[in-house]
C-alpha positions as CSV (number, residue, x, y, z in Angstrom):
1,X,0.0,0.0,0.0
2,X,2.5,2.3,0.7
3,X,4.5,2.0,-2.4
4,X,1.9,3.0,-4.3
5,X,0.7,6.4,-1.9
6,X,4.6,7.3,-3.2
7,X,4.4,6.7,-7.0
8,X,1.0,8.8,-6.5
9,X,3.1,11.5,-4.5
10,X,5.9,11.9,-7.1
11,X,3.3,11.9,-10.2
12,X,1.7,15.2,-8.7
13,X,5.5,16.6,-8.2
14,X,6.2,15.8,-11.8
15,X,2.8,17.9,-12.4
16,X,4.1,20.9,-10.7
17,X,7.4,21.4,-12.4
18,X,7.2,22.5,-15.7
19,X,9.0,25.0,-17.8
20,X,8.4,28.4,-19.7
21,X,8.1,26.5,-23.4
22,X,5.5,24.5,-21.8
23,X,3.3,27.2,-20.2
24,X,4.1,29.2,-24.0
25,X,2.7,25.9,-25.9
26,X,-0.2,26.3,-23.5
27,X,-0.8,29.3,-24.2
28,X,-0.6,28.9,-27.8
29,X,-2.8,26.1,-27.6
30,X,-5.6,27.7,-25.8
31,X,-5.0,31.1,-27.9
32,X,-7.1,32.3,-31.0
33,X,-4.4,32.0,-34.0
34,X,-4.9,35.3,-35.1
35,X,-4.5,36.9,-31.8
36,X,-1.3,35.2,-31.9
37,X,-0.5,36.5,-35.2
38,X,-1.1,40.2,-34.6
39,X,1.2,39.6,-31.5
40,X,3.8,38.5,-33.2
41,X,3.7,41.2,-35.8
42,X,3.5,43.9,-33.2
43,X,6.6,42.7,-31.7
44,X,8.5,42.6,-35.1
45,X,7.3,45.9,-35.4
46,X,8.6,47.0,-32.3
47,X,11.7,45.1,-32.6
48,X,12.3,47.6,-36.0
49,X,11.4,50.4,-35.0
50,X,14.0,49.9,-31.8
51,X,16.7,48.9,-34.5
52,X,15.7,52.1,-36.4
53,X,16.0,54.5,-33.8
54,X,19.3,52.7,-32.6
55,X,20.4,53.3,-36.2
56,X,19.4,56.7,-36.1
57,X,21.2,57.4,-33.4
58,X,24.3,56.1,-34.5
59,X,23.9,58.1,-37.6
60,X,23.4,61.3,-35.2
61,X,26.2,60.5,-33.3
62,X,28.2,60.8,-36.3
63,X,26.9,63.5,-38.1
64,X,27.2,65.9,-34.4
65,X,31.3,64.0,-34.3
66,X,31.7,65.5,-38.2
67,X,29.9,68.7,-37.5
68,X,32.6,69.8,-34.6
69,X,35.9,68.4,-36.5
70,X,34.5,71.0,-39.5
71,X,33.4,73.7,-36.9
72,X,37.2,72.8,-35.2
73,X,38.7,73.1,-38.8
74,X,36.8,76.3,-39.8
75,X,38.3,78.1,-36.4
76,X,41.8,76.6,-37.3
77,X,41.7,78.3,-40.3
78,X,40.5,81.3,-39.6
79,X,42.9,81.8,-36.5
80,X,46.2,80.8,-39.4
81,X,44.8,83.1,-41.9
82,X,44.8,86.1,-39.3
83,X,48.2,85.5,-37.9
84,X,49.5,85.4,-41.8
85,X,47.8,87.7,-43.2
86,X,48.6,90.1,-40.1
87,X,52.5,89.0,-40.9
88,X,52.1,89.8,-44.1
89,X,50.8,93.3,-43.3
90,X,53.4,96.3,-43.0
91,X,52.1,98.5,-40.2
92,X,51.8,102.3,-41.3
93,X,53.9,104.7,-39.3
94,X,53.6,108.3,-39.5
95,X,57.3,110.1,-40.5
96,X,58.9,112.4,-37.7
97,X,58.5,115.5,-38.9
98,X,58.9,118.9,-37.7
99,X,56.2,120.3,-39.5
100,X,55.7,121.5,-42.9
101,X,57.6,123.9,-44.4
102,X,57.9,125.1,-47.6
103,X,61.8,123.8,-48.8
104,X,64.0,126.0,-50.2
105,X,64.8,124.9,-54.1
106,X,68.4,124.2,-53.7
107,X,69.6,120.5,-52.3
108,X,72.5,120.8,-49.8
109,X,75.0,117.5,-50.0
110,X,76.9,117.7,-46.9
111,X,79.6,116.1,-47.6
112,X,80.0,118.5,-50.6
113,X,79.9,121.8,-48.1
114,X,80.5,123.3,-45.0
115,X,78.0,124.7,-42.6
116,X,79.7,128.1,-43.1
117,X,79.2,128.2,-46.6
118,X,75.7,126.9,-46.2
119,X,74.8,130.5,-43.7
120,X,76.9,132.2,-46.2
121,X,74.3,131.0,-48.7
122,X,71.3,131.4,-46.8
123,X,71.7,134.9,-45.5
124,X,72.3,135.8,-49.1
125,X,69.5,134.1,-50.9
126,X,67.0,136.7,-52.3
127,X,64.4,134.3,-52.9
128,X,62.6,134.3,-49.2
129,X,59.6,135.1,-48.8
130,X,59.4,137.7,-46.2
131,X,57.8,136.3,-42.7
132,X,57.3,133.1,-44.2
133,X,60.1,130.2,-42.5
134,X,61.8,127.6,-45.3
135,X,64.0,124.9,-44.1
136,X,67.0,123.3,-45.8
137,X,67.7,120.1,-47.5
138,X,70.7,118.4,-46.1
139,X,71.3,115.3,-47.0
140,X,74.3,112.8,-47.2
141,X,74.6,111.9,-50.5
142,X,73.3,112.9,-53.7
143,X,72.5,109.4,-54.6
144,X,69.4,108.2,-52.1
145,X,68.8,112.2,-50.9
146,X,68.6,111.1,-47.0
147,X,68.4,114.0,-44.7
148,X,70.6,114.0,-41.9
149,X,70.2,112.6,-38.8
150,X,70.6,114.5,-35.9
151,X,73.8,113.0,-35.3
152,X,75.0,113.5,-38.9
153,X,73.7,117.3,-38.5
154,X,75.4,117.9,-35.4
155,X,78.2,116.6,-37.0
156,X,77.9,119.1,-40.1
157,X,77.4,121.9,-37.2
158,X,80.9,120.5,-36.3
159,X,79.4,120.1,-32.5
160,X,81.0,117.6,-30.7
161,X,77.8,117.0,-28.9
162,X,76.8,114.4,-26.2
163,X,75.3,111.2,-27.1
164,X,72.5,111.9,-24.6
165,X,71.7,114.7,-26.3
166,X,71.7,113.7,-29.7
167,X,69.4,110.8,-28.7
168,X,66.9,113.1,-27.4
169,X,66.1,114.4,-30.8
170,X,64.5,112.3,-33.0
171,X,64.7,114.6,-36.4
172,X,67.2,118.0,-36.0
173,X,66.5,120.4,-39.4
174,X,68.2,124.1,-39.8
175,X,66.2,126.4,-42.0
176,X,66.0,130.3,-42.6
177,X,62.8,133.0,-42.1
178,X,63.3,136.4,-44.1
179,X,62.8,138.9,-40.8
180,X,62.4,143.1,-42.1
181,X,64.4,142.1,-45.2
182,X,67.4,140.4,-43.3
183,X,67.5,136.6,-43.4
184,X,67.8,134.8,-40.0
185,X,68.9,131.3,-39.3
186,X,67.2,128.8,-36.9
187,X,67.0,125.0,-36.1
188,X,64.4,122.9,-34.9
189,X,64.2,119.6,-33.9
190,X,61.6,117.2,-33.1
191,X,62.2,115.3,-29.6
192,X,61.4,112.2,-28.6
193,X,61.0,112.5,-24.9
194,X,59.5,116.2,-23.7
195,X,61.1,115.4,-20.2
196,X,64.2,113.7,-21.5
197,X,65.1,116.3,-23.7
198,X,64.5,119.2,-21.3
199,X,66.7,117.5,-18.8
200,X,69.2,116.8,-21.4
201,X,69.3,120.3,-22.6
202,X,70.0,121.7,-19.8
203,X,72.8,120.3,-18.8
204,X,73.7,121.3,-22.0
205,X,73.5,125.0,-21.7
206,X,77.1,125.9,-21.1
207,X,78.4,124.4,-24.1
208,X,75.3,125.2,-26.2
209,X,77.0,128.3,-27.8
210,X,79.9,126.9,-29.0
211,X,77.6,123.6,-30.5
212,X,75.1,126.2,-32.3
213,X,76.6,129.2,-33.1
214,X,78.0,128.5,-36.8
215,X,74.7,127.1,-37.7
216,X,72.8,130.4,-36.5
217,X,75.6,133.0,-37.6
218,X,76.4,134.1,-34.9
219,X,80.5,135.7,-34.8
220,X,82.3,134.0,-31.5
221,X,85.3,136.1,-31.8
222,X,82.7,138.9,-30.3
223,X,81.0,136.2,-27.7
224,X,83.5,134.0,-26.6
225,X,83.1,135.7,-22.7
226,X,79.6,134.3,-23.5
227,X,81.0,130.7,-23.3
228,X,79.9,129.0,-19.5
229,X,77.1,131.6,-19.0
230,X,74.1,130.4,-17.1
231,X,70.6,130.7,-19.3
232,X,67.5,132.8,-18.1
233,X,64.1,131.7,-17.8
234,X,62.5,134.3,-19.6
235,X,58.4,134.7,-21.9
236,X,58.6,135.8,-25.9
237,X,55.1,135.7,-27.0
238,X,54.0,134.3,-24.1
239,X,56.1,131.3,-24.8
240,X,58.6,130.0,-22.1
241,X,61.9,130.7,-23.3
242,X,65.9,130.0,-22.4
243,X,67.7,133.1,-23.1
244,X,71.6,133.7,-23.1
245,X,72.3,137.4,-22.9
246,X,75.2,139.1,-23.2
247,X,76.5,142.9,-22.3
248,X,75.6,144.7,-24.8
249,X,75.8,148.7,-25.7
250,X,72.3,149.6,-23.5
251,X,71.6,149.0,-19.8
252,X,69.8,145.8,-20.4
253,X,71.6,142.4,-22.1
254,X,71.5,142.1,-25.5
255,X,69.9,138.9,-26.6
256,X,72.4,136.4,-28.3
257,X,70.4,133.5,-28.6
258,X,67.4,131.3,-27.1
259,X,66.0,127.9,-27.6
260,X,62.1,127.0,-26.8
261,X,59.7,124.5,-26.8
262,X,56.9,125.4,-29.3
263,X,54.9,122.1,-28.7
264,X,55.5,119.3,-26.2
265,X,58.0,117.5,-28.7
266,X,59.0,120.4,-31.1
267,X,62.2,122.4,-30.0
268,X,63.8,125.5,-31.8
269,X,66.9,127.2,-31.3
270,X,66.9,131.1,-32.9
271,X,68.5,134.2,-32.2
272,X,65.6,136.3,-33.4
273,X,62.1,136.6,-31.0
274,X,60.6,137.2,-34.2
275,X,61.9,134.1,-35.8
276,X,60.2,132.3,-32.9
277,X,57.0,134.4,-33.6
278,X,56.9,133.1,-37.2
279,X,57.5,129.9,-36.6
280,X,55.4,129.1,-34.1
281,X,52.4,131.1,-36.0
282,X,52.9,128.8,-39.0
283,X,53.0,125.3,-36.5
284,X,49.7,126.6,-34.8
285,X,48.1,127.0,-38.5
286,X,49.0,123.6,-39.8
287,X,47.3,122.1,-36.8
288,X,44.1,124.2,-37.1
């Protein structure tokens, strides 16, 4: 009796255990065919349209990868043609000039010439315009017509002039104004430092006679006394002015020669106040 109450007890184990393909062909076998149909057609669906959009993806993936290598590439370029065209490019600089002056027609070749010969010249020359300042064409060569530079000028002056000082300027020109039908010499030079050059100059100041006074005609077999004297601070048209005086024939010093500042950067040395007068008038025109 008892082996058979345990064949009966394993059967209904055996009953209980089955697997998913057997509860699927249950399923199936209890299930409209159509209904089974449509399900399986809906999952084929599904299972495309999920293989679609993973595709899609994909594809976007790419496409965003490709769009910021050619975004990356346009920038590259853009950057290296900036730098080489900006290589390429000469940067415009404005020439040191004094001003503008009308030039007087004949070219000076320095090594040619003297600076005496050239006052000589210039106090004889008929063809100045009365009140009106010209300046000179000095240059080195009549080959490339180069003016000067202030060290070559200083040179031609025959100044043996301190290289401090001759840095200071950055362009040195002489010229000559036509003052009550005498013509006067002067120089002006264009600094490069306002504070530099005032410094410079003053230290200057005892040795500035003998530096300028072939340039400006002035005779120092009469002046040599003059050599060493300090400068007054002095006004000439209301322009600050360094004045060397000497003892003249009247109570009050005769002027001999002055140097002022006309702009911040522009510097002339005369030993007329009306040369001073018409220069600065025609520098206070041009920047009208």
């Amino acid at each position: 009796m008892e082996p058979e109450k345990e064949q009966k007890t394993e059967d209904a184990k055996k009953h209980l255990i089955h697997s998913y393909a057997d509860d699927l062909s249950k399923a199936l076998d209890t299930t409209d065919a159509s209904v089974v149909q449509e399900l399986l057609s809906e999952g084929r669906a599904r299972e495309a349209l999920l293989e679609e959009e993973k595709k899609s993806s994909h594809q976007r993936h790419w496409y965003r990868a490709g769009a910021l290598v050619l975004i990356i590439c346009t920038l590259a370029s853009a950057v290296y043609t900036f730098f080489y065209y900006k290589n390429l490019t000469v940067p415009v600089k404005s020439t040191p000039s004094v001003g503008v002056f009308p030039s007087i027609n004949e070219v000076v070749v320095a090594k040619d010439t003297d600076i005496r010969k050239v006052v000589e010249s210039l106090k004889t020359n008929d063809s100045l315009e009365e009140g009106k300042p010209y300046l000179l064409t000095i240059v080195s060569d009549d080959k490339n017509l180069t003016l000067l530079t202030p060290s070559e000028m200083f040179s031609f002056f025959e100044a043996k002039v301190s290289e401090p000082l001759i840095n200071s300027f950055e362009v040195l020109r002489m010229g000559g104004v036509n003052i009550d039908g005498e013509n006067q010499t002067f120089i002006i030079g264009l600094t490069k430092d306002t504070d530099i050059s005032s410094k410079e100059l003053l230290i200057a100041e005892p040795s500035l006679l003998q530096f300028l006074y072939r340039p400006l005609g002035i005779d120092l077999s009469k002046h040599s006394t003059e050599i060493g004297k300090e400068f007054i601070g002095e006004y000439l048209y209301n322009l600050p002015v360094r004045v060397l005086r000497y003892e003249g024939n009247s109570e009050k010093k005769s002027l001999l020669f002055f140097y002022a500042r006309i702009l911040n950067n522009i510097v002339i040395f005369a030993t007329s106040p009306k040369t001073l007068k018409t220069v600065y008038e025609n520098i206070l025109h041009q920047n009208d």
